[in-house]
ROTOR-642389 format. One line per 5 residues: number of its first residue (from 1); for each residue x, y, z of C-alpha. Coordinates in Angstrom, 2 decimals, m for minus. Example, Ala and Ser with C-alpha at 12.3 -4.5 7.8 and 13.67 -1.06 7.14 Angstrom:
<atoms>
1) 12.30/m4.50/7.80; 13.67/m1.06/7.14
</atoms>
This chain:
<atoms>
1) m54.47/m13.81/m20.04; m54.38/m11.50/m17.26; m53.14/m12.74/m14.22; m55.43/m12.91/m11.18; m55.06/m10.87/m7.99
6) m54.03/m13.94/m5.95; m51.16/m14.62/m8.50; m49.61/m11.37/m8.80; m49.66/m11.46/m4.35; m47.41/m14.43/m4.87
11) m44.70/m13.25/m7.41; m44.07/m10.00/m5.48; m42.86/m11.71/m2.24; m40.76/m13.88/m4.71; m39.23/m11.33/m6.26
16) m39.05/m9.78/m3.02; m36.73/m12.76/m1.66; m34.83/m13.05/m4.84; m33.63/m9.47/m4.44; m32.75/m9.71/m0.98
21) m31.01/m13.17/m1.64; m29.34/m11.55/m4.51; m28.23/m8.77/m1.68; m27.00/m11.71/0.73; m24.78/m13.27/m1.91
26) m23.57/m10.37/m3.24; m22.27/m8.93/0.68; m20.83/m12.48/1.15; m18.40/m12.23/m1.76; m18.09/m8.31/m1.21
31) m16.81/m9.07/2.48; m14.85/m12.66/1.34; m12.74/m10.68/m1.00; m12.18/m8.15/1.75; m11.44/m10.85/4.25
36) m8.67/m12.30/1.76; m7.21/m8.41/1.32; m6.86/m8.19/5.29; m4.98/m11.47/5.41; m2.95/m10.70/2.73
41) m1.91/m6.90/4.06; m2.23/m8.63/7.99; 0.82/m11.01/6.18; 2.58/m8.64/4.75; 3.16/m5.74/7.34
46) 4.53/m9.16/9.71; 6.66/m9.88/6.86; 7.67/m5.92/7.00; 8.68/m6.10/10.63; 10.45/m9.20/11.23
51) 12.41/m8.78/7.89; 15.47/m7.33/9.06; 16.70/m6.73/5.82; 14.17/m5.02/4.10; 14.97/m1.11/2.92
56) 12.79/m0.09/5.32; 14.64/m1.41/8.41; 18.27/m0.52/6.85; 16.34/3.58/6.24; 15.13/3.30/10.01
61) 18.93/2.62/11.64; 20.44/4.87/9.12; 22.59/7.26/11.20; 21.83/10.72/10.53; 18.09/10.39/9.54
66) 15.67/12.75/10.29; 13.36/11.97/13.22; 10.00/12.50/11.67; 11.42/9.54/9.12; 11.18/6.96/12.21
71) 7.22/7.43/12.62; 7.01/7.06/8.72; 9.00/3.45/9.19; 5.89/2.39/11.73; 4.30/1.46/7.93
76) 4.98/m2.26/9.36; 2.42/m1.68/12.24; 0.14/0.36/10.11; 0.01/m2.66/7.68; m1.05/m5.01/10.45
81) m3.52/m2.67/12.14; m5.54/m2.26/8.58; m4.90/m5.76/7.73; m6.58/m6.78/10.90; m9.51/m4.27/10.70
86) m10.10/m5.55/7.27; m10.57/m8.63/8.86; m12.83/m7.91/11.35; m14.80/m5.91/8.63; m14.75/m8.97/6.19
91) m15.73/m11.21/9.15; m18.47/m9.18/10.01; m20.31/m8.60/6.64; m20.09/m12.08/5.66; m21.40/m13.28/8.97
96) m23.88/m10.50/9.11; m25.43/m11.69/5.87; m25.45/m15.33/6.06; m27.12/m15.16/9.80; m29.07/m12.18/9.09
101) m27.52/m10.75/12.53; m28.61/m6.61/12.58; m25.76/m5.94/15.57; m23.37/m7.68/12.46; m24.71/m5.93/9.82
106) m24.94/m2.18/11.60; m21.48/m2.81/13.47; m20.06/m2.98/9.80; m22.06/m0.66/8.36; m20.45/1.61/11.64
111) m16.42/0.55/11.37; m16.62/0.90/7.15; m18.21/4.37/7.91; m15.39/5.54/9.93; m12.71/3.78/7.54
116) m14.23/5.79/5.30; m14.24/9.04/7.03; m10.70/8.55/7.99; m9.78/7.86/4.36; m10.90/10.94/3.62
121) m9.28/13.06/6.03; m5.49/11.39/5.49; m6.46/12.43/1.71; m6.60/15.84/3.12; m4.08/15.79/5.15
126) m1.65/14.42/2.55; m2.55/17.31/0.27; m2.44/19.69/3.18; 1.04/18.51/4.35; 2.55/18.20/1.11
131) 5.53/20.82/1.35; 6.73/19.11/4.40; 6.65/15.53/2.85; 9.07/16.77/0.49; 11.48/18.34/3.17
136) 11.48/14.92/4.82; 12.64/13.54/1.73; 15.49/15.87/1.21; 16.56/15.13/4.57; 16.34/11.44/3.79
141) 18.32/11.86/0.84; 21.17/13.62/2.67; 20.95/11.03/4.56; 21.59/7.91/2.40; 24.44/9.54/0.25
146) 26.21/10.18/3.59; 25.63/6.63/4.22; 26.91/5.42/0.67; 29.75/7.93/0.99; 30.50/6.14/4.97
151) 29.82/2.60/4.69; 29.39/1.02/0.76; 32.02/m1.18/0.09; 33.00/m1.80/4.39; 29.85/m2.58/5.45
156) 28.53/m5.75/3.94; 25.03/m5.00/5.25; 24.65/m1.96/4.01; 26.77/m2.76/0.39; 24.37/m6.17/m0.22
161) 21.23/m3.78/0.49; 22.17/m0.82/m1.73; 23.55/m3.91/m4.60; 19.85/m5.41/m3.98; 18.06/m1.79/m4.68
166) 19.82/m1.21/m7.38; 19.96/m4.16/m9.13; 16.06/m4.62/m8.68; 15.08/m1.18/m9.69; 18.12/m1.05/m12.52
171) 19.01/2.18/m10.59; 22.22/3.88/m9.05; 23.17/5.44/m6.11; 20.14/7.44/m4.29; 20.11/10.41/m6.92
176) 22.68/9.46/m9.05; 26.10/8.00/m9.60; 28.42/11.00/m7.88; 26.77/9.69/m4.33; 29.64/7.44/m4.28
181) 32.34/9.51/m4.81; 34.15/9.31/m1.85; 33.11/6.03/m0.38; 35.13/3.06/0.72; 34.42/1.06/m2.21
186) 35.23/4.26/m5.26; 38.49/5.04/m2.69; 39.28/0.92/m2.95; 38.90/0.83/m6.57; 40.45/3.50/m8.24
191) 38.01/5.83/m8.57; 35.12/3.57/m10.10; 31.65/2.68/m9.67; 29.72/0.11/m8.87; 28.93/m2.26/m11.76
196) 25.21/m1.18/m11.50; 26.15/2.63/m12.29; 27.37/1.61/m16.12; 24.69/m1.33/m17.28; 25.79/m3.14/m20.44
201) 29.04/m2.39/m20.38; 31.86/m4.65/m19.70; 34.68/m3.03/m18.67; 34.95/m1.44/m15.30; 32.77/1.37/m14.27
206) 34.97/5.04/m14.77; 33.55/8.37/m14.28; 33.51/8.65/m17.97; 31.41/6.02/m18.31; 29.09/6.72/m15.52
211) 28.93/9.82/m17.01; 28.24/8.70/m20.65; 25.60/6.59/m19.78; 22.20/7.69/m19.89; 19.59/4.76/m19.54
216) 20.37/4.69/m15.68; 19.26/7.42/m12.65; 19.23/7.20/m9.49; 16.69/5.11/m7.12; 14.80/7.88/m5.65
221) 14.24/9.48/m8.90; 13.33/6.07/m10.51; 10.77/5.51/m7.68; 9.33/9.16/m8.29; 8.61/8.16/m11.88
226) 7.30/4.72/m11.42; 4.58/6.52/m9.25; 4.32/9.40/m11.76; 3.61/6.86/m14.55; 1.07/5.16/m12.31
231) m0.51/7.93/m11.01; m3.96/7.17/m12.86; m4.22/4.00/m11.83; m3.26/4.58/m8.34; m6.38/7.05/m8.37
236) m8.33/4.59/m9.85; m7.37/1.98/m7.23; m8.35/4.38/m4.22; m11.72/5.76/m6.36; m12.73/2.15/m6.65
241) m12.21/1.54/m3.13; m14.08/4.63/m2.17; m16.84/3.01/m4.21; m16.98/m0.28/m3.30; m17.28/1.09/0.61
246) m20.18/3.23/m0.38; m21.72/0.47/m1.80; m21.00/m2.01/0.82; m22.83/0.95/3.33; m25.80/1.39/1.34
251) m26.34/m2.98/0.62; m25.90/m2.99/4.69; m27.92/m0.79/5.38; m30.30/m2.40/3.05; m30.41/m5.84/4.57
256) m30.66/m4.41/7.97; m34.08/m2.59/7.05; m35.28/m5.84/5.44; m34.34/m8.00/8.41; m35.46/m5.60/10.44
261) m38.82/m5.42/9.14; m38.96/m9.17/9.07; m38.56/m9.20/12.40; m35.48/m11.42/12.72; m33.17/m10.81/16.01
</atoms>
């Protein structure tokens, strides 16, 4: 049986209000994960700064370090400033959607546009720049084997850091054992290495043995290869971002036509 004009008038405002509640929900959950994401990047860049400890504070009051390496070490504040924005965009979209507020919904739709746009040109700039991202690293490597060579084995701040490091990222030295040739701790033991530089063995760490061993490289290069092993699914990461923010512009935009044409404030 067919069904009559008057019928078919009701189901399409129905379906009508399904899809936009289906919109509604799916912006609330969008946003809530977002919201979660700020407070957990808003929690870590505080833990980043106040942590006096952390590798990023002992890089920062290394002596001899470059100066472009101190407005790299502001990572703590750029943590908190994208933590909060991610706040403000979560709290936005999820308010915007339950309360059907346009101002909500287009001052997202505004703030994820130009987090997208400036996504896109630090991706630029990143490749652009690249050459002179790896000077600053060679800088900061001169850097920290001067400060094995000066203070491991005196220092007991900078000795528990570099022990920490290495013991995490079952690495040694910055490039490789010979950075502490010459420090207080190879001078106060006979020529040997730390325990970290010659894993699985029990005797004392010689030259020889540094030498011999092969399963262990330095930190920098082991950080260079965990990112070279993870480069896909660091791409995928940022792609799916990229993604989601397109998406969360276009629902957005979405809702704020259909409110708007609703006439809702």
């Amino acid at each position: 049986m067919e069904p009559t004009p008057g019928h078919a008038e009701v189901e399409q405002p129905a379906a009508k209000m399904g899809c936009f509640g289906f919109l509604k929900v799916m912006m609330f959950v969008f946003n809530g994960v977002i919201f979660l994401a700020g407070a957990a990047i808003l929690g870590v860049g505080i833990w980043v700064k106040v942590d006096s400890s952390s590798i990023l504070s002992f890089l920062g009051n290394m002596e001899n370090a470059p100066t472009e390496l101190s407005q790299v070490l502001n990572v703590g504040y750029l943590l908190i400033a994208i933590g909060a924005l991610l706040l403000v965009i979560g709290f936005l979209g999820c308010c915007g959607a339950v309360r059907e507020s346009k101002c909500m919904l287009m001052l997202f739709f505004i703030i994820v546009l130009v987090v997208f746009i400036a996504e896109v040109a630090g991706a630029i700039v990143i490749l652009v720049f690249r050459p002179l991202a790896d000077d600053l690293l060679n800088k900061v490597g001169t850097a920290a084997v001067q400060n094995i060579r000066k203070d491991y084995g005196q220092n007991p701040d900078i000795t528990g850091l570099w022990n920490t490091t290495m013991n995490s990222l079952k690495c040694c030295g910055f490039y490789n054992s010979s950075d502490f040739v010459g420090s207080p701790y190879y001078v106060n033991n006979n020529n040997r290495f730390p325990p970290q530089c010659c894993p699985g063995m029990n005797s004392t760490c010689t030259p020889t043995g540094a030498g011999n061993t092969t399963t262990i490289t330095g930190c920098f290069p082991k950080i260079k290869q965990l990112i070279n092993d993870n480069t896909v699914v660091i791409v995928a990461v940022a792609l799916g971002i990229a993604v989601l923010e397109i998406c969360a512009m276009v629902v957005s935009m979405i809702l704020f036509c259909r409110i708007k044409s609703m006439g809702v404030e």
